[in-house]
C-alpha positions, -999 to 999 in steps of 0.1 A, spaced: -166 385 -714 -154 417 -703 -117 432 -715 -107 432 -682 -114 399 -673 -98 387 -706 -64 411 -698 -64 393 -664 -67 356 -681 -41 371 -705 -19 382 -672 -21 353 -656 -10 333 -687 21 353 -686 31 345 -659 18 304 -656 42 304 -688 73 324 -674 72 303 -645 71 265 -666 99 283 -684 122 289 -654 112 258 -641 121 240 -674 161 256 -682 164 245 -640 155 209 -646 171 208 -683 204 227 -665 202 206 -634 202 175 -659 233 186 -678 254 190 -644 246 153 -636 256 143 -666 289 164 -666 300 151 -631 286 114 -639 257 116 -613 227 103 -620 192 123 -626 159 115 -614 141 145 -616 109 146 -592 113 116 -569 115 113 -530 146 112 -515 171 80 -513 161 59 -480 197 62 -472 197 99 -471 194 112 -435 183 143 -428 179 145 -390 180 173 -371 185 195 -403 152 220 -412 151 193 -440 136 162 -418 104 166 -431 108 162 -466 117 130 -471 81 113 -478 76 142 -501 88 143 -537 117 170 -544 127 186 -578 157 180 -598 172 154 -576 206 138 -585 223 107 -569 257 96 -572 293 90 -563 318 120 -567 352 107 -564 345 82 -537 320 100 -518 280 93 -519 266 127 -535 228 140 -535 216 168 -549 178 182 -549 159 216 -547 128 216 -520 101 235 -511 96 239 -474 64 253 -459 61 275 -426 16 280 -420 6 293 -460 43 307 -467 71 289 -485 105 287 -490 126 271 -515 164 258 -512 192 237 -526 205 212 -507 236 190 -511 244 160 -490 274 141 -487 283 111 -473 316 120 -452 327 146 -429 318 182 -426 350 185 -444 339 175 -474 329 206 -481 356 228 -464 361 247 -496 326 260 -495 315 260 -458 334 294 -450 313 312 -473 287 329 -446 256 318 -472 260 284 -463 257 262 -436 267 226 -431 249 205 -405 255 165 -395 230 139 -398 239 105 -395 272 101 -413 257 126 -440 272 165 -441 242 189 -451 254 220 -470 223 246 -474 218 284 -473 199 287 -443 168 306 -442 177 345 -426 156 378 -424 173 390 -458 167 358 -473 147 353 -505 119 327 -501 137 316 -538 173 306 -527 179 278 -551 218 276 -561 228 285 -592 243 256 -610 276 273 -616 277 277 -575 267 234 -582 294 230 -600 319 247 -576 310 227 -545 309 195 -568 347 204 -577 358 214 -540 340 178 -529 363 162 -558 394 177 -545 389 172 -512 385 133 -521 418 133 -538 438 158 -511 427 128 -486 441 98 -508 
């Protein structure tokens, strides 16, 4: 073997392990929010049957396995969490999505920030950053941003009570 093809092998290895890395603090990050709101995480699954995603980009999806998924209840309302990839011909694009069973206002604390977009399906509000011109094909939320919406969906539960 040549040094170039062995500082190519040595490349590529690079980067094969920076992105297992990312992917790893995401899953072990995604994890620890679950477990700080009391969700419950199932990593790579497909979606819950009950989760409707209708006339969101997302209808596809649910056949296909998604990444860090999390299911449960947030202070009375049905909560799901996941990351998906979405594929346009041979290009992709990745998003968080979060899906909660009540009204659009659910998420009324988040939904005027221009990023996102909230869409109805069934009796499920979508939130998501939409795909734009300026938008990365890697849009997955930060779990800090998580955290945030998971709060304004708690306080919204207990404004309404």
């Amino acid at each position: 073997m040549s040094w170039w093809t062995i500082l190519k092998y040595f490349v590529l290895g690079i980067f094969c392990s920076a992105e297992w890395i990312s992917q790893h603090r995401r899953t072990h990050s995604m994890r620890g929010l679950a477990r700080k709101y009391g969700l419950t995480f199932l990593g790579k699954r497909a979606l819950p049957g009950a989760l409707s995603l209708y006339g969101t980009p997302f209808a596809y999806i649910p056949s296909a396995p998604v990444s860090n998924l999390i299911d449960g209840t947030r202070n009375n309302v049905h909560v799901i969490v996941f990351d998906c990839e979405m594929w346009e011909g041979k290009s992709s694009w990745r998003r968080t999505v979060v899906a909660a069973r009540a009204p659009e206002s659910v998420f009324a604390g988040v939904a005027s920030n221009p990023d996102f977009r909230v869409e109805r399906s069934a009796a499920w509000s979508i939130l998501y950053q939409p795909k734009g011109f300026a938008a990365t094909p890697e849009a997955l939320a930060p779990v800090e941003e998580l955290e945030a919406i998971l709060d304004a969906i708690g306080a919204d539960a207990h404004a309404a009570r």
